[in-house]
C-alpha positions as CSV (number, residue, x, y, z in Angstrom):
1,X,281.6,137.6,166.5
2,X,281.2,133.5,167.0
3,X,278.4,132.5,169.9
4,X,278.9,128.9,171.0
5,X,276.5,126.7,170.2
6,X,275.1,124.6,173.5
7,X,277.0,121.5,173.2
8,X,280.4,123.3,172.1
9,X,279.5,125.5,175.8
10,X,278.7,122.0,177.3
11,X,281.9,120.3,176.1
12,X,284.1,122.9,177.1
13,X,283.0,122.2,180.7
14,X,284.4,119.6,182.8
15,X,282.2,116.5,183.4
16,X,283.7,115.5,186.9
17,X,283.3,119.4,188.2
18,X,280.2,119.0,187.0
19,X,279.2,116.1,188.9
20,X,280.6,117.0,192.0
21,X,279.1,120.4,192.1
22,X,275.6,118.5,191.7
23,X,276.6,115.7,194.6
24,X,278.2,117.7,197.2
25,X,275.6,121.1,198.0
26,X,272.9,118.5,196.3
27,X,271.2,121.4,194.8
28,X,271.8,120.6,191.1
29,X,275.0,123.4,191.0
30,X,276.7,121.5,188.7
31,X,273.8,122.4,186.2
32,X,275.1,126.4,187.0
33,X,278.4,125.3,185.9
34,X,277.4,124.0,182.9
35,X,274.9,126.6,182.0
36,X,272.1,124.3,181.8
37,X,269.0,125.9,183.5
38,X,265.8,124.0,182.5
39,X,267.3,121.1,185.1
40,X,268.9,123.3,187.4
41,X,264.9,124.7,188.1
42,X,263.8,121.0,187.9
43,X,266.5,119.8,190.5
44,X,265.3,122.8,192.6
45,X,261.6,121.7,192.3
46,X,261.9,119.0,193.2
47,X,263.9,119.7,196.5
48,X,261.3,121.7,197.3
49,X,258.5,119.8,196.8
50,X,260.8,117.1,198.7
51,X,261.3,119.6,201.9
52,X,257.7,120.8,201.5
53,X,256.2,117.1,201.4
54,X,258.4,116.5,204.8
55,X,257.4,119.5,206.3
56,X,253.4,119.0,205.4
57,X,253.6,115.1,206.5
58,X,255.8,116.1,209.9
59,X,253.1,118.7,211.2
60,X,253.9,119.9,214.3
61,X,255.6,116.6,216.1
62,X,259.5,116.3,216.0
63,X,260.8,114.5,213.1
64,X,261.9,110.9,213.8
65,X,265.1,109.2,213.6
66,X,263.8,107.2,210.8
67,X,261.6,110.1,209.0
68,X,265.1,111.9,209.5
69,X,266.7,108.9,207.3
70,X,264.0,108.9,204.8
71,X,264.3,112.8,204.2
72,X,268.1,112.5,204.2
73,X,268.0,109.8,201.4
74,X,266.0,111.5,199.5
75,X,267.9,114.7,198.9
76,X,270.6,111.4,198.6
77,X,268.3,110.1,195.4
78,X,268.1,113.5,193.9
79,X,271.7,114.3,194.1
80,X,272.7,110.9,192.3
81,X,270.1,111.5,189.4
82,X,271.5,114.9,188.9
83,X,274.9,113.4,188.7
84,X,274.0,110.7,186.5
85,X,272.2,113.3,183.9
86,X,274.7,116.0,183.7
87,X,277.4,112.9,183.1
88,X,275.3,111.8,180.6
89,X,274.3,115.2,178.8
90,X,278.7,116.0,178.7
91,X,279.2,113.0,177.3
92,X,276.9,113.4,174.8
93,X,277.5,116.8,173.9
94,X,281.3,115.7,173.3
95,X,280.2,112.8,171.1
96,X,278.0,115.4,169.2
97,X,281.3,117.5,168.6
98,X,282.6,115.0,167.6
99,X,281.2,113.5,165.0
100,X,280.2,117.0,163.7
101,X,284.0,117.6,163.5
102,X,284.7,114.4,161.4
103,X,282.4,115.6,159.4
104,X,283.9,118.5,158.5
105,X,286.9,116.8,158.0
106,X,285.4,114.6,155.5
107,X,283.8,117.1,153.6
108,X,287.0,119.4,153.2
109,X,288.8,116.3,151.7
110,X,290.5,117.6,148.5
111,X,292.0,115.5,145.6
112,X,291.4,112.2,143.8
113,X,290.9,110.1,146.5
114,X,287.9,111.3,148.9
């Protein structure tokens, strides 16, 4: 039996579901779909230190329009970072496969000319 190594289970996924998973809930799912868990836990950290920071700083008054902004764009910040990343760890992780492949190829060369 043949386990995956972490980049081949990286590659395999899909960089744009990826992406969109971690932009549209904006709670790093896209890491769950790419079995990443180290910054699926980070994503969630920090959108709950985020929510905790709002909720600490708010007290008991109602939240204004502009507090409302601020907390919105920051859920905003964390989304597009967590897009960015997981973009940047597929594309990586298909390079890696990559050039380990050519590799390969270029040591199973056979004959007078290698």
């Amino acid at each position: 039996m043949s386990y995956n190594s972490r980049e081949e289970i990286l590659a395999s996924s899909k960089g744009w579901v990826a992406s969109f998973l971690n932009f549209l809930p904006g709670l790093g799912s896209g890491y769950l779909y790419q079995r990443r868990w180290k910054p699926y836990f980070f994503t969630i950290t920090a959108i709950s230190a985020w929510f905790a920071l709002g909720f600490f700083l708010q007290g008991d008054s109602e939240p204004s329009q502009s507090e409302q902004i601020i907390g919105i764009s920051g859920l905003f910040f964390i989304s597009i970072v967590t897009i960015i990343e997981a973009n940047f760890a597929f594309k990586n992780a298909i390079n890696k496969i990559k050039a380990e492949k050519e590799k390969i190829m270029s040591s199973n060369k056979k004959g007078w000319f290698k």
